[in-house]
ROLUMGU-744529 format. One record per atom (N, C-alpha, C): residue number from 1; residue in one letter; atom name; x, z, y. Coordinates in steps of 0.001 Angstrom, whole numbers, plus 524288, in hexadecimal, padded with zeros to 5 digits. Layout:
<sites>
SITE | resi | resn | name | x | z | y
SITE | NUM | A | CA | X | Z | Y
...
</sites>
This chain:
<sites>
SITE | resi | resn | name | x | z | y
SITE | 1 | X | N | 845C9 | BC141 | 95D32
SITE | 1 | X | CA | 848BE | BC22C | 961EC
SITE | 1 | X | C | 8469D | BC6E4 | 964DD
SITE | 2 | X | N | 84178 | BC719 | 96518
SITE | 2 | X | CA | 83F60 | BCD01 | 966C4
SITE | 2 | X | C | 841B3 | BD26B | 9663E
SITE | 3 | X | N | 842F8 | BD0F7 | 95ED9
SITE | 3 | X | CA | 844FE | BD58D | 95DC1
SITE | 3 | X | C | 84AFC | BD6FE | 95FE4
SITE | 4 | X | N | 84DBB | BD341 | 96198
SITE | 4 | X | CA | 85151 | BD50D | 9628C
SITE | 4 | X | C | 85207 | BD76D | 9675C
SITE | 5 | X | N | 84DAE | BD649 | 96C3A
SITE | 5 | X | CA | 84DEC | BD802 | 97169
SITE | 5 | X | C | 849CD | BDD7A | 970E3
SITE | 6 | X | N | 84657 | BDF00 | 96CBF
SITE | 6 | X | CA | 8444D | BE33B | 96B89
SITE | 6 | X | C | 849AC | BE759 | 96AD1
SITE | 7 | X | N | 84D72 | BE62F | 9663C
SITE | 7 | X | CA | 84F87 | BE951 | 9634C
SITE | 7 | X | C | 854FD | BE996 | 9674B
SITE | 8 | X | N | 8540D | BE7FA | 96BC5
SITE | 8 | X | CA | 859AD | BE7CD | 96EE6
SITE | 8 | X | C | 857C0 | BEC25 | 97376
SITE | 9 | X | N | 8528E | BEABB | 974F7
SITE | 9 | X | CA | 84F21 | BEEDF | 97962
SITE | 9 | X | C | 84EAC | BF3B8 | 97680
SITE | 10 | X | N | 84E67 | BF3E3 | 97200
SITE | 10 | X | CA | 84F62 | BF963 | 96E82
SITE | 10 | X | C | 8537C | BFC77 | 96D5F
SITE | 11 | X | N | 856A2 | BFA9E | 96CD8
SITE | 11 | X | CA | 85DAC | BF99D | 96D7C
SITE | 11 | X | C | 85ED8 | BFB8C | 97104
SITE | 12 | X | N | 85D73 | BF860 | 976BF
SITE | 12 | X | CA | 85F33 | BFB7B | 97C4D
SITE | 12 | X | C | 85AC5 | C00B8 | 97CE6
SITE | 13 | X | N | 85658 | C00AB | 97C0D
SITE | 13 | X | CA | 85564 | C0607 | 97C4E
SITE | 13 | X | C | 8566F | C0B15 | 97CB8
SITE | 14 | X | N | 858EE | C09C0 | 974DF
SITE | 14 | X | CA | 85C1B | C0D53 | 9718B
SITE | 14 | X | C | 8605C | C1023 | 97483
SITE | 15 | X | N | 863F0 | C0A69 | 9770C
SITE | 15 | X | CA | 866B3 | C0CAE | 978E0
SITE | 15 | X | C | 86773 | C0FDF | 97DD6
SITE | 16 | X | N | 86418 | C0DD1 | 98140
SITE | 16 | X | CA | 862F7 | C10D9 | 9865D
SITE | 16 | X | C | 86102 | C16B2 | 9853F
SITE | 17 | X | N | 85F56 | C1747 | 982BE
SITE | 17 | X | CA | 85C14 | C1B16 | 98049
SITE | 17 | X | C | 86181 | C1FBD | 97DAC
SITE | 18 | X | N | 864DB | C1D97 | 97A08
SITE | 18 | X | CA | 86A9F | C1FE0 | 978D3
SITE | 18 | X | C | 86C3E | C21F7 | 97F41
SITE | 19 | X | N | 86EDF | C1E4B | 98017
SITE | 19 | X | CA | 86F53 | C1E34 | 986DE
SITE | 19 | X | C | 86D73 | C224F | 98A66
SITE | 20 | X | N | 869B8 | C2306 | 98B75
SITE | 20 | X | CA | 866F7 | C25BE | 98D7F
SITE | 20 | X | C | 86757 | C2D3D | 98B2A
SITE | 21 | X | N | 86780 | C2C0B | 98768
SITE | 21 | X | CA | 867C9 | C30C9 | 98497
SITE | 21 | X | C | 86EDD | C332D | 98413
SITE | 22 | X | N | 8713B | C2F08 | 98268
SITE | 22 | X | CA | 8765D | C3144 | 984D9
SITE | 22 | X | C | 8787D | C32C5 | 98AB6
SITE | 23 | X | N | 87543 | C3005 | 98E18
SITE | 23 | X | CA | 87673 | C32F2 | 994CA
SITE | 23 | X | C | 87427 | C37E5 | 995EB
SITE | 24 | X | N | 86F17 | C37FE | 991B6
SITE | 24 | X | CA | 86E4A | C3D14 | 9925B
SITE | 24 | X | C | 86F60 | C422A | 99024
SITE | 25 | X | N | 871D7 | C40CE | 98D25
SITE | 25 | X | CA | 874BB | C449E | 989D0
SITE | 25 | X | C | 87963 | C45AF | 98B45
SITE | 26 | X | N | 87CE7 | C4235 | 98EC8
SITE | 26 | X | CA | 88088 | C431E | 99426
SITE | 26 | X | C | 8805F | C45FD | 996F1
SITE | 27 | X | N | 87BD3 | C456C | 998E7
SITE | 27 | X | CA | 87A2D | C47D1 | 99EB4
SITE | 27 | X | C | 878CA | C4DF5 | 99CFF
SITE | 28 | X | N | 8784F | C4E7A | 997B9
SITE | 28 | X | CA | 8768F | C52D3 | 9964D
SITE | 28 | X | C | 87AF0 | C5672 | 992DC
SITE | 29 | X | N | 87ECD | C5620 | 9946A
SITE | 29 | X | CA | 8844A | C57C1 | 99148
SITE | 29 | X | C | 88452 | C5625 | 98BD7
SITE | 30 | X | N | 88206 | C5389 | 988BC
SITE | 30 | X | CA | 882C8 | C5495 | 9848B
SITE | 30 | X | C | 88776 | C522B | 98223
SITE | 31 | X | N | 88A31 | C4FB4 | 98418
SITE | 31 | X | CA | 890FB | C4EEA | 9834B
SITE | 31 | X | C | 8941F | C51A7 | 9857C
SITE | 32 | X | N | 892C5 | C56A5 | 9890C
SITE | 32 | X | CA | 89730 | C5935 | 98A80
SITE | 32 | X | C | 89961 | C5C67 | 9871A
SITE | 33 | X | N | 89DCE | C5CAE | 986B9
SITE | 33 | X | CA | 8A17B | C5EB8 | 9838E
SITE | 33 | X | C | 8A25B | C6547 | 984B2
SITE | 34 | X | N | 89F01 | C68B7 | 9831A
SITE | 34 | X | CA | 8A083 | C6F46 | 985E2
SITE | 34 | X | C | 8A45F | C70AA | 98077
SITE | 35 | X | N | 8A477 | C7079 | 97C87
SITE | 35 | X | CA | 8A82E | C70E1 | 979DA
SITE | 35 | X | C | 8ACAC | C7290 | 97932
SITE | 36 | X | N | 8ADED | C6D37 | 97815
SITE | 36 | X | CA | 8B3B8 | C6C07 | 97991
SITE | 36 | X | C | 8B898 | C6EF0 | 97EA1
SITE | 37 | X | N | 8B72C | C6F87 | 98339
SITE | 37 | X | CA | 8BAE1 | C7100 | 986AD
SITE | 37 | X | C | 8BA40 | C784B | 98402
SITE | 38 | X | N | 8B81A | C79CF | 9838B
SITE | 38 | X | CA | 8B876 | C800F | 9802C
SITE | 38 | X | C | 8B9A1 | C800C | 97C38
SITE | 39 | X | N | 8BACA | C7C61 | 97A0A
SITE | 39 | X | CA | 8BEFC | C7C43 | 975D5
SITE | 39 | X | C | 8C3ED | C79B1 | 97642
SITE | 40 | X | N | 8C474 | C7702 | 9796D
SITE | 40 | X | CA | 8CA60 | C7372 | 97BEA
SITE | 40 | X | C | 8CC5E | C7904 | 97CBB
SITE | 41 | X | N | 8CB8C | C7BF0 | 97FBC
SITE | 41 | X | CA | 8CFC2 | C7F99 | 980DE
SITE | 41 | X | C | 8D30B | C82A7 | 97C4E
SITE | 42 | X | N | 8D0E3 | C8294 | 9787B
SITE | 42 | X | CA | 8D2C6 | C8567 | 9731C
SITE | 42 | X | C | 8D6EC | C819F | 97061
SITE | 43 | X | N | 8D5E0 | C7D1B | 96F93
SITE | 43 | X | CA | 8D969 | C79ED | 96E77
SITE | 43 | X | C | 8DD94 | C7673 | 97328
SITE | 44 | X | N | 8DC30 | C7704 | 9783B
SITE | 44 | X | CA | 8E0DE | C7660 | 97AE8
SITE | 44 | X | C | 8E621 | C79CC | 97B18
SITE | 45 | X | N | 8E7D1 | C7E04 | 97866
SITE | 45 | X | CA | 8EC75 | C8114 | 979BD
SITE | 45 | X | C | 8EDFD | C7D82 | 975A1
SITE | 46 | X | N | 8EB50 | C7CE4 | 96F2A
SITE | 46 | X | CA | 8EE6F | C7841 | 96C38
SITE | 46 | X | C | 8F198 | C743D | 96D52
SITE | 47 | X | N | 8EF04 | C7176 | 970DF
SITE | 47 | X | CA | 8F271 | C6DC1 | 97206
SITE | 47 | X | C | 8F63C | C6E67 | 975C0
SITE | 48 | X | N | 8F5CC | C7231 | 979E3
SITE | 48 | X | CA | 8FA3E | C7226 | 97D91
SITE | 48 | X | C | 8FE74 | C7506 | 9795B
SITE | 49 | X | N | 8FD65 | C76E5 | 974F6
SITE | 49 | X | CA | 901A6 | C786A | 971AF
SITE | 49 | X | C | 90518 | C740C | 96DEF
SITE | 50 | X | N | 90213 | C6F5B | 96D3D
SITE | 50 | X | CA | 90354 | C6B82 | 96CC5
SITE | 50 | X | C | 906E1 | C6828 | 96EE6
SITE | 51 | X | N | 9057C | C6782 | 973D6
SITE | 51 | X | CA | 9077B | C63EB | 97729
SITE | 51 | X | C | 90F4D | C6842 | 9793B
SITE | 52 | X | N | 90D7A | C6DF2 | 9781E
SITE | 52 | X | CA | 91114 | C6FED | 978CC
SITE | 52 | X | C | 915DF | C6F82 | 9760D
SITE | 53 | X | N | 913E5 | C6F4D | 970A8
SITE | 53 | X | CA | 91734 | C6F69 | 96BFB
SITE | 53 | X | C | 9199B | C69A9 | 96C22
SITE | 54 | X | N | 91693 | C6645 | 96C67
SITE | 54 | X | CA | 91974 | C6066 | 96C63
SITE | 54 | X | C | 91D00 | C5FC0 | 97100
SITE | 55 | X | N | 91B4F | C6114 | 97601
SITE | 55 | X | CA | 91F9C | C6163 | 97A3C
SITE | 55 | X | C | 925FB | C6524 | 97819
SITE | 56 | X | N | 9239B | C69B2 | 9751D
SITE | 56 | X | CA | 929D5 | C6BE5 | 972FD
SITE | 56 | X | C | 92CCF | C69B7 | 96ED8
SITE | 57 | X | N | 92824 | C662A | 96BAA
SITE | 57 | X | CA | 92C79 | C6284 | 967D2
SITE | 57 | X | C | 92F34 | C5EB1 | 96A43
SITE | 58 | X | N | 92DE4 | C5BA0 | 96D95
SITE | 58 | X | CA | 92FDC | C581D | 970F9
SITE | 58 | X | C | 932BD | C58D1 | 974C8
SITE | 59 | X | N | 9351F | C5E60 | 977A1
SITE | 59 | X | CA | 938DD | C6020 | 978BE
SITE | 59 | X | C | 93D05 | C623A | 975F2
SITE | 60 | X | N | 93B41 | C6358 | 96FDC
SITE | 60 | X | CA | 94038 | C6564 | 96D32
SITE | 60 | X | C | 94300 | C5FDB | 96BE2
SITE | 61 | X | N | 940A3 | C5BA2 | 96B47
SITE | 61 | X | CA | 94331 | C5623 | 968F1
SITE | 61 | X | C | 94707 | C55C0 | 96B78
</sites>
C-alpha cells in the first residue's frame, strides 16, 4: 500500500512539474504564432475570389 501513495506523490510531482513548465513557456511567447498573419495576407485575395465566383454561379441559376 506504500507503494501506491509513493508512486501517486511521484505522479503529482511529474505533473506539477509539466505544469509549471508549460506556464512558463506561455508567459514567454513560445506559442505565439508570428507566422502565420504574414502569410494570411497572400492567400486571402484566394478566397475572396472564391466566395466571388460562387456568389456569380448562384445568381446565374
Amino acid at each position: 500500500m506504500s507503494v501506491i501513495y509513493m508512486l501517486l506523490a511521484i505522479s503529482i510531482a511529474v505533473a506539477v512539474v509539466f505544469f509549471v513548465a508549460f506556464i512558463i513557456a506561455v508567459r514567454n511567447g513560445q506559442y505565439d504564432d508570428s507566422y502565420t498573419p504574414s502569410v494570411r495576407m497572400l492567400f486571402e485575395d484566394e478566397l475572396v475570389k472564391e466566395k466571388k465566383d460562387k456568389s456569380v454561379l448562384t445568381k446565374n441559376k
